[in-house]
N, C-alpha and C positions, 0 to 999 in steps of 0.2 A: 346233685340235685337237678340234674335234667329233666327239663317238663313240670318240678315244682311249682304251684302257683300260691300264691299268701290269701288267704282267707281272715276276714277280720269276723268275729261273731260280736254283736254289739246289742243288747239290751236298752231298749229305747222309751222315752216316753218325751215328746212333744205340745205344747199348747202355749197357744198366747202369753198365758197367766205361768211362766217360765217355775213358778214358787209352787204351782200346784202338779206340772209335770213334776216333778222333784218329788214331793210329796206323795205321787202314785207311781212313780218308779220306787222311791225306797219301801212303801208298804205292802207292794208286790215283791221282792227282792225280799224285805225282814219277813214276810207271810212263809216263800219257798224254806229261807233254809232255819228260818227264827230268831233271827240277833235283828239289830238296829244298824240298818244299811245307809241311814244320813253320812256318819262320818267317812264310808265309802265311798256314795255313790259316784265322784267322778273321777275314782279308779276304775269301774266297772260298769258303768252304764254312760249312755248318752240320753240327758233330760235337760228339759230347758224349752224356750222357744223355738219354734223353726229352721231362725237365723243362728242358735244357737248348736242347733243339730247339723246342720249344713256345714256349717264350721267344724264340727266334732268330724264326720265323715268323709270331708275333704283332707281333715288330717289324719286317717287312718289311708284313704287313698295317695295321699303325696308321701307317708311312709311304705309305701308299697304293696299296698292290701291290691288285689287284682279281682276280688269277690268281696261281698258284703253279707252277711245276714243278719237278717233283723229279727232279733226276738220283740215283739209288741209286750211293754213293762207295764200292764194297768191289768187291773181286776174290771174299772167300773166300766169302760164302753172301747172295747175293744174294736169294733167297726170305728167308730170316728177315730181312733187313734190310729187305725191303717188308713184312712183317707187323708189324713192331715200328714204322713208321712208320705204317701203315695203324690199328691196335691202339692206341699207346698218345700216337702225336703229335698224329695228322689227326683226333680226337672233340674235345680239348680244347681246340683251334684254334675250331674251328667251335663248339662251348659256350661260347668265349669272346665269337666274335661274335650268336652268338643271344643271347646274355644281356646283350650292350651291355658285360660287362666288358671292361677294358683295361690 
């Protein structure tokens, strides 16, 4: 596996109101493939607040993801959901690995 690198692909939804991320990640996720993606979603998505997400992607990073992609999980406003990731998830990720914290 020389040159392999880990890629994590993560299905995201972010907002203050942590119950309503949830909410528009599973009804984006049960819209795609049609079942009720509640009793999944934190197999397969990262939803919640901010601090919530930061936490989700730092533990995909300290298991050895070396990339990240982010599927944006919401139907209703896909612009504020890449600003609120971009804004307040994707600095403290990356402050956590310049700083060696973990």
């Amino acid at each position: 596996l020389s040159g392999f690198e880990w890629f994590a692909h993560c299905f995201m939804s972010v907002n203050p109101d942590a119950n309503r991320a949830r909410e528009e990640a599973a009804a984006f996720l049960g819209g795609n493939y049609q079942q009720d993606f509640n009793p999944l979603l934190d197999r397969v998505a990262v939803a919640g607040t901010p601090a919530d997400g930061i936490r989700r992607l730092q533990g995909f990073v300290d298991a050895g993801a070396q990339h990240i992609v982010i599927l944006l999980a919401t139907r209703e406003n896909p612009q504020l959901l890449r600003e609120r990731i971009v804004n307040d998830v994707l600095p403290a990720v990356a402050e956590m690995q310049t700083s060696g914290a973990q």
